[in-house]
C-alpha positions as CSV (number, residue, x, y, z in Angstrom):
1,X,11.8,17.8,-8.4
2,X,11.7,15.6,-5.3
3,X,8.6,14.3,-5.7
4,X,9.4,13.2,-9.4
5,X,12.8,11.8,-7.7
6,X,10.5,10.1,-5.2
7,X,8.5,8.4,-7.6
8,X,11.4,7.2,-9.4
9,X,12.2,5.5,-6.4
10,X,8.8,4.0,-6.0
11,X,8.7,2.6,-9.3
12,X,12.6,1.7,-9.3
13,X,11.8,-0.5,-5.8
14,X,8.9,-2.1,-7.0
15,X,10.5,-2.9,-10.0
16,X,13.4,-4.9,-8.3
17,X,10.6,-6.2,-6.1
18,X,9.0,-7.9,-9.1
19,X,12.1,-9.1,-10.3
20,X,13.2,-10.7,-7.1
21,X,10.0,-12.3,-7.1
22,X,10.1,-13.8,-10.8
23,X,13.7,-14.7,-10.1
24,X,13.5,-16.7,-7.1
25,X,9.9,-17.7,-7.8
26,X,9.0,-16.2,-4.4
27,X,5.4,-16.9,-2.9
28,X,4.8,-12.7,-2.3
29,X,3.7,-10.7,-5.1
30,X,6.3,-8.4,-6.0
31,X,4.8,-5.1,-5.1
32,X,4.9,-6.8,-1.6
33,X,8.3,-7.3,-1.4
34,X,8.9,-3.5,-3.0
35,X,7.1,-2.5,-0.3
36,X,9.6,-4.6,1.9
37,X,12.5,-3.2,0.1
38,X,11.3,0.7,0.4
39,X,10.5,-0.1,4.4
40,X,14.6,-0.8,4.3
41,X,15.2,1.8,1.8
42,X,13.3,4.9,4.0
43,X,16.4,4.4,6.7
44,X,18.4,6.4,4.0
45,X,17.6,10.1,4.1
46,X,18.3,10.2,0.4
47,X,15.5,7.9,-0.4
48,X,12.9,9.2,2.8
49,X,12.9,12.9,1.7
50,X,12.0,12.3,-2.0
51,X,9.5,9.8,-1.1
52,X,7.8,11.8,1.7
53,X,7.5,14.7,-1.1
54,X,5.9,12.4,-3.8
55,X,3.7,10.8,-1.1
56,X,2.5,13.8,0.1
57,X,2.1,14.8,-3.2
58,X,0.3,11.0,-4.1
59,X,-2.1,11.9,-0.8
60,X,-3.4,14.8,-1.9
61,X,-4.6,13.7,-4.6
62,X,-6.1,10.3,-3.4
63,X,-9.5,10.9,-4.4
64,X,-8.3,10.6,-8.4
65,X,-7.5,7.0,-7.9
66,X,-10.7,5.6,-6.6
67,X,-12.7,7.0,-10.0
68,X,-10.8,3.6,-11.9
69,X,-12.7,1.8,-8.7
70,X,-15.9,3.6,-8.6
71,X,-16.5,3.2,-12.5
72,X,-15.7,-0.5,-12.3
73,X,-18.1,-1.2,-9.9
74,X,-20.8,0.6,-11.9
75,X,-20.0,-1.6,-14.4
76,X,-20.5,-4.4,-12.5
77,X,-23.5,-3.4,-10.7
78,X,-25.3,-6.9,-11.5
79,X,-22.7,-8.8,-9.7
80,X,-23.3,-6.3,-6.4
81,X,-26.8,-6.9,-6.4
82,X,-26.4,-10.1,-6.5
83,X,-23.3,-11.1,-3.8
84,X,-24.0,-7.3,-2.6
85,X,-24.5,-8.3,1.0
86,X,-21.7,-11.1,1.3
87,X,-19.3,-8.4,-0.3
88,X,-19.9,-5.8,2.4
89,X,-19.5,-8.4,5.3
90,X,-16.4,-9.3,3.8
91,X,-15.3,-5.9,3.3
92,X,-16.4,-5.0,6.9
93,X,-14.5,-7.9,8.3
94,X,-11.1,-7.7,6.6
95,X,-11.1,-3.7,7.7
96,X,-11.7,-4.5,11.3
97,X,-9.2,-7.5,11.4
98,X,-6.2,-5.0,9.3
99,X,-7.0,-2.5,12.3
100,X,-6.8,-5.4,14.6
101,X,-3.4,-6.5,13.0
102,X,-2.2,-2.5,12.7
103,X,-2.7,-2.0,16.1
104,X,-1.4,-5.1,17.9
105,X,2.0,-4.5,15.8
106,X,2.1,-1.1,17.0
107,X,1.5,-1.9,20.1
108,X,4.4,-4.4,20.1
109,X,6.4,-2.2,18.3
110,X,5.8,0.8,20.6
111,X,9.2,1.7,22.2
112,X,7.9,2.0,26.2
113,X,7.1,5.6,27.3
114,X,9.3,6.4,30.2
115,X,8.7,10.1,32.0
């Protein structure tokens, strides 16, 4: 029941995120700013414990949700041969500068270690 409860909070913040967006014309998609609103929203234990159970739940099953990925690019198999190489340095870049990013937040984030 939490998980359900957590996805219901998922869709329910995404779905003020997308309104916010359209209303006030905002230049962030409005999963992004869902995302912003369920950062706020996890400070409340009765929106982090439902969510953690649904993620958990969402994680364990993340293999399911690349077959929509994996059959689109079989269907598109001309389009990889042909910009094939230029997609996999793009790909290869935009990982290494998201670990880049993730890590230099973190480590400005990090709370200093005393002992």
């Amino acid at each position: 029941m939490d998980g359900l409860r957590g996805l219901a909070w998922l869709l329910a913040l995404q779905s003020v995120g997308e309104l916010l967006a359209r209303a006030f014309s905002l230049p962030f998609p409005g999963p992004v700013v869902g995302m912003l609103l369920l950062l706020l929203a996890l400070r409340w234990p009765v929106v982090r414990a439902p969510v953690a159970a649904c993620a958990q739940f969402l994680l364990s099953h993340l293999s399911l949700l690349f077959v929509p990925v994996g059959v689109g690019v079989m269907t598109h198999l001309g389009l990889l041969s042909q910009y094939g190489v230029r997609m996999l340095v793009v790909i290869v870049l935009s990982t290494w500068i998201g670990l880049a990013v993730t890590a230099l937040v973190l480590h400005k984030t990090r709370k200093p270690h005393h002992d």
